[in-house]
C-alpha positions in Angstrom: 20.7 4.0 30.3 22.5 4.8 26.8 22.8 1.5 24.4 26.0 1.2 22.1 25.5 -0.6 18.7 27.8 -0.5 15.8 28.3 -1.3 12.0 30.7 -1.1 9.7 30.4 1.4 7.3 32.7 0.0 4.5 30.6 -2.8 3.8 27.8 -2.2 1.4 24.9 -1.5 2.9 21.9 -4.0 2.9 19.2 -1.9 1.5 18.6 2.0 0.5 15.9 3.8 -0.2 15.2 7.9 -0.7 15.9 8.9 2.5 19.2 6.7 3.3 21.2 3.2 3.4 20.5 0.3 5.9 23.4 -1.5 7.0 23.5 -5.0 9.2 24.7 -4.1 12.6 24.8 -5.3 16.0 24.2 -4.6 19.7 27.5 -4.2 21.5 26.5 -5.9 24.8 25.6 -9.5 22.9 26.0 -8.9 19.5 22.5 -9.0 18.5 21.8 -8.3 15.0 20.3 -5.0 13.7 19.7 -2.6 11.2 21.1 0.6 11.1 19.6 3.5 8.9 22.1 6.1 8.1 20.0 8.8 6.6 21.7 10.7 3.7 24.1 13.4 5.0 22.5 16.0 2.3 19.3 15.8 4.2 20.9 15.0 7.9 20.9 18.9 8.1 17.6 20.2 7.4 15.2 20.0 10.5 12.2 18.6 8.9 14.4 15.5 8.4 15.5 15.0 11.6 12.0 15.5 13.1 10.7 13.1 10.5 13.5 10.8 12.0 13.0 11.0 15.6 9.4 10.1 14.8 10.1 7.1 13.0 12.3 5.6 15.6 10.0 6.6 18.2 6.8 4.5 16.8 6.9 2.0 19.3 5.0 -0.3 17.3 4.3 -4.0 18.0 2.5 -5.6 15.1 3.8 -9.2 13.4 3.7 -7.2 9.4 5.6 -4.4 10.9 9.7 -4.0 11.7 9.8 -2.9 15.2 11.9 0.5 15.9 15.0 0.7 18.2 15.8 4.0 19.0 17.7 6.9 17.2 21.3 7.7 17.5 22.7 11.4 16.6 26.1 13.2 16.9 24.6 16.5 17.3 21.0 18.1 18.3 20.8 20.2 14.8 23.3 18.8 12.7 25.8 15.7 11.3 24.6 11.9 10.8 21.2 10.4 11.5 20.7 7.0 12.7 17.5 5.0 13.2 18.0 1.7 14.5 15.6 -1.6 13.7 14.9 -5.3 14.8 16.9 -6.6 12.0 14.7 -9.0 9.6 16.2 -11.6 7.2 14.2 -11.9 4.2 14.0 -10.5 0.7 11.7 -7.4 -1.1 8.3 -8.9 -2.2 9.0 -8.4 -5.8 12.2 -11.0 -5.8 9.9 -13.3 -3.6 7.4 -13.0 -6.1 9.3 -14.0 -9.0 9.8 -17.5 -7.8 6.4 -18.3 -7.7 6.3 -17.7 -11.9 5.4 -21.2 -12.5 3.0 -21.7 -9.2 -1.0 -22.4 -9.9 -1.6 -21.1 -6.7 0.4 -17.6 -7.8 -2.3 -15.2 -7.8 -3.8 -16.3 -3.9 -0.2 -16.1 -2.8 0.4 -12.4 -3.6 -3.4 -11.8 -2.5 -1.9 -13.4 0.6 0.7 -10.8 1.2 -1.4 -7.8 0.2 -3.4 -9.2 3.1 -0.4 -8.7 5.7 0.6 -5.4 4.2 -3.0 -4.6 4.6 -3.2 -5.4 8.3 -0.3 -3.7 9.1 -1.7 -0.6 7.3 -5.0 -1.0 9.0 -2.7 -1.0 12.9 -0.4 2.2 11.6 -3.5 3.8 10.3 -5.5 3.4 13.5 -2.6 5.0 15.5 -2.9 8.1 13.1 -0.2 7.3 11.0 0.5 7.5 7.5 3.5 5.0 5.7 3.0 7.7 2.5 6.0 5.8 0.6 4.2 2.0 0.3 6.2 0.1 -2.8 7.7 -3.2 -3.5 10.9 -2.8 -2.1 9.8 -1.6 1.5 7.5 -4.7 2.0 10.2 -7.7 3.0 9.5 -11.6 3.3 10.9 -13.2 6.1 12.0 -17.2 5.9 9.7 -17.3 2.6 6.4 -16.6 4.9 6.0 -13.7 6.7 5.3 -10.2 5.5 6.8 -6.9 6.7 6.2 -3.5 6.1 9.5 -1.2 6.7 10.5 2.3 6.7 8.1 4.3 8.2 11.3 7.4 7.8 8.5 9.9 5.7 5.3 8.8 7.4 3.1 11.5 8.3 1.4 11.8 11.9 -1.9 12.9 11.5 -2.6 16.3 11.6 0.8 17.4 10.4 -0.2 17.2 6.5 3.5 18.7 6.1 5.2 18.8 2.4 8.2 19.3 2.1 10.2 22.8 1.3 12.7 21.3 -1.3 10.6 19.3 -3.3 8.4 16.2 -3.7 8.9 13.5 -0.9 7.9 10.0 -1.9 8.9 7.1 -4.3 6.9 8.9 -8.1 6.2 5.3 -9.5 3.8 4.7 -6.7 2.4 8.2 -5.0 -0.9 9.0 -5.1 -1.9 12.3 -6.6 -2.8 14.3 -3.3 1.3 13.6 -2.4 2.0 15.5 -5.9 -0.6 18.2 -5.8 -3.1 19.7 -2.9 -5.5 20.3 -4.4 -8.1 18.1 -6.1 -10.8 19.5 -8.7 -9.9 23.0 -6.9 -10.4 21.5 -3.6 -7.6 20.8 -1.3 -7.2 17.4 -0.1 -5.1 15.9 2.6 -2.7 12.9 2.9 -4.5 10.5 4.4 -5.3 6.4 4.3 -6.7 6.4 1.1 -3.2 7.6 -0.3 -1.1 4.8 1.4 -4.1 2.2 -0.1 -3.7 3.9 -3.9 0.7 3.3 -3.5 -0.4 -0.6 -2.2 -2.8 -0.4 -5.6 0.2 0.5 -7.5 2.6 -2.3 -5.9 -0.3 -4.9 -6.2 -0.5 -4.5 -9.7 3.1 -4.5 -10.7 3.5 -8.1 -8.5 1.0 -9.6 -10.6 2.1 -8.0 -13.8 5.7 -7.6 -13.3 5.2 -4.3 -14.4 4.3 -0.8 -13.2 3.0 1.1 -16.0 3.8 4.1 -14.3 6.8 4.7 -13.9 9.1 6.7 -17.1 12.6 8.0 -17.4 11.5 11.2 -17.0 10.4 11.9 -13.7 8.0 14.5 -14.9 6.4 12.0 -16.8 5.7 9.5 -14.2 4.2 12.2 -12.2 1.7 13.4 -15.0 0.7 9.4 -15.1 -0.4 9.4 -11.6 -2.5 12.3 -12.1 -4.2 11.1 -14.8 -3.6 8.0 -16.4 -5.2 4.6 -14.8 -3.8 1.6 -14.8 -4.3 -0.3 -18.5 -6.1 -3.8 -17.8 -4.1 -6.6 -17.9 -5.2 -10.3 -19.2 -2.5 -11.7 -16.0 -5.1 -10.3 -13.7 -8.5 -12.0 -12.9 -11.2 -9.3 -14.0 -13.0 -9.2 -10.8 -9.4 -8.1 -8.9 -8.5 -5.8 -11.6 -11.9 -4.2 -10.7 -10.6 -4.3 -7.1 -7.4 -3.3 -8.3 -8.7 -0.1 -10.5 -10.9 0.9 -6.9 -7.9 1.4 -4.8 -6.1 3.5 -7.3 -8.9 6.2 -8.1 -7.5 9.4 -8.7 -10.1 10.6 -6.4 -9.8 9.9 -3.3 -13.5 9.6 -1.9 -13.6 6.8 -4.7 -10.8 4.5 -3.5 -11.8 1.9 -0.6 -11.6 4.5 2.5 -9.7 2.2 4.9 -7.3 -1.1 4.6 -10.2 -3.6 5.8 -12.2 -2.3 2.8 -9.9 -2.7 0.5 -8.9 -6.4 2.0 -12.2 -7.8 1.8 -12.9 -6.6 -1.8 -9.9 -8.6 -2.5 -11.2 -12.0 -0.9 -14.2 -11.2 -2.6 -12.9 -10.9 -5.5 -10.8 -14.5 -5.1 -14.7 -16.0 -4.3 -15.4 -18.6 -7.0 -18.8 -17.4 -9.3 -21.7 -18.8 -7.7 -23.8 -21.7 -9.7 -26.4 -20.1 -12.2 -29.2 -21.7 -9.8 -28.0 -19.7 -7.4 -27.8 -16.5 -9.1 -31.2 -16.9 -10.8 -32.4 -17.8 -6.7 -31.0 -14.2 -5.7 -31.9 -12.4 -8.7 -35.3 -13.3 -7.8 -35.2 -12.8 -4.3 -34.3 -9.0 -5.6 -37.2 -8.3 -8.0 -39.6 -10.7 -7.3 -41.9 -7.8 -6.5 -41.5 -6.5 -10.1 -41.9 -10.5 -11.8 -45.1 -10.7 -10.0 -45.9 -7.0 -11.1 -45.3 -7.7 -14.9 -46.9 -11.3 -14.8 -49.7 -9.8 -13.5 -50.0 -6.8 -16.0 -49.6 -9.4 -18.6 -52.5 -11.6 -17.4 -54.9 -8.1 -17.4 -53.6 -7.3 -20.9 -54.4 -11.1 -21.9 -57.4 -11.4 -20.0 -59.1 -7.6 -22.0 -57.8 -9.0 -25.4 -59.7 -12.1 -24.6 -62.9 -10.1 -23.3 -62.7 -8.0 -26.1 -61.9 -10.6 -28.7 -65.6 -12.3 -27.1 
């Protein structure tokens, strides 16, 4: 049974993004909100598009950190408009939401917080052998000031597909990973994969505790020879044990990143762990090399113990 849902296209759209403009619409039969993706009429014609498309709105995905998909609307099987249809979510990007907690103590564990929900929705799509492959500020939203949701799936990647695209680079280039610029890696050829989606929420992380992402330029070309091989500077706003977490996830390598989302969630609460008590650390360093104490006390007691003889 067909649906009907409408919006009205004069009214500026709610959100855009590469691939098209998300407008607030609603479900004819009761007027229940939702969002409607129009994708961009220069790229409504080319197939992989509309295959990319159709795959989006048919994730049915159920996860609490993810917008769930509607269905897709088209005029035509191979040509005009592309629509994707969403639950529609109230919120605002993670990088406005973020700016209000300039003056809050608890600043740092709050982002953390949400890098945790991004991370569990990662760690559901990924599991389901897909890839987000476009992971940035303004496609992670906050509901009512709480709840975290990753959007836009419209360029993920099933896996197994490892398709680029024909026209050029697809992606946002202040936060792709190097494999989504190049494929190959050291001469090796490398695939998109979870460790790509984990180095763009590297990228993001860092810019919502800095306020700044280092690698972006007005010069696209530019931005695209940082990712490949500049790292991210340090940064005195971030606590040296995340940056460390931080500077992981966005190896240029990818067998050096953190291989999955879980990994790279519980380097972060590690990272948030206060320092243990010198006691403590002197307890486990022990615990360690006790074996090679007692092997230099002892060498020390035969040294003393000739010298003596000798001395005698």
């Amino acid at each position: 049974m067909n649906e009907w849902y409408c919006y009205n296209p004069q009214e500026p759209p709610v959100g855009s993004g590469a691939m098209g403009d998300v407008y607030r619409g609603f479900r004819c039969k009761n007027g229940a909100p939702v969002a409607i993706k129009r994708v961009k009429d220069a790229y409504a014609n080319n197939k992989m598009i509309r295959e990319r498309a159709k795959q989006e709105a048919s994730l049915a995905f159920r996860h609490p950190n993810l917008v769930e998909m509607v269905g897709y609307c088209e005029y035509a099987p191979e040509s005009g408009p592309i629509f994707m249809l969403s639950n529609f979510v109230q919120g605002e990007n993670i990088d406005v939401f973020v700016k209000k907690l300039a003056n809050s103590p608890t600043r740092v564990e709050k982002i953390c917080a949400a890098i945790y929900s991004v991370l569990d929705a990662l760690d559901y799509v990924h599991s389901r052998g897909v890839i987000h492959r476009d992971i940035k500020p303004s496609n992670i939203m906050v509901e009512n000031d709480s709840n975290i949701r990753l959007m836009d799936l419209g360029i993920a990647r099933m896996n197994g597909g490892n398709k680029f695209s024909s026209f050029g680079f697809i992606g946002t280039p202040e936060y792709s990973a190097p494999e989504q610029i190049t494929r190959e890696q050291n001469g090796t050829c490398v695939q998109i994969n979870a460790t790509t989606d984990i180095y763009a929420l590297g990228i993001t992380f860092y810019e919502l505790l800095t306020g700044k992402n280092p690698m972006a330029s007005n010069v696209e070309a530019e931005t695209l020879t940082r990712q490949m091989k500049t790292p991210l500077p340090y940064s005195d706003l971030i606590p040296k044990k995340l940056m460390d977490v931080i500077w992981k996830a966005t190896e240029k390598e990818q067998a050096k990143r953190y291989q999955t989302a879980a990994q790279f969630k519980a380097a972060i609460e590690a990272a948030l762990l206060p320092d243990p008590p010198f006691s403590e650390k002197l307890a486990e360093w022990f615990k360690v090399y006790w074996v090679l104490v007692v092997g230099i006390v002892a060498a020390l007691a035969i040294i003393i113990f000739i010298i003596i003889v000798i001395l005698i």
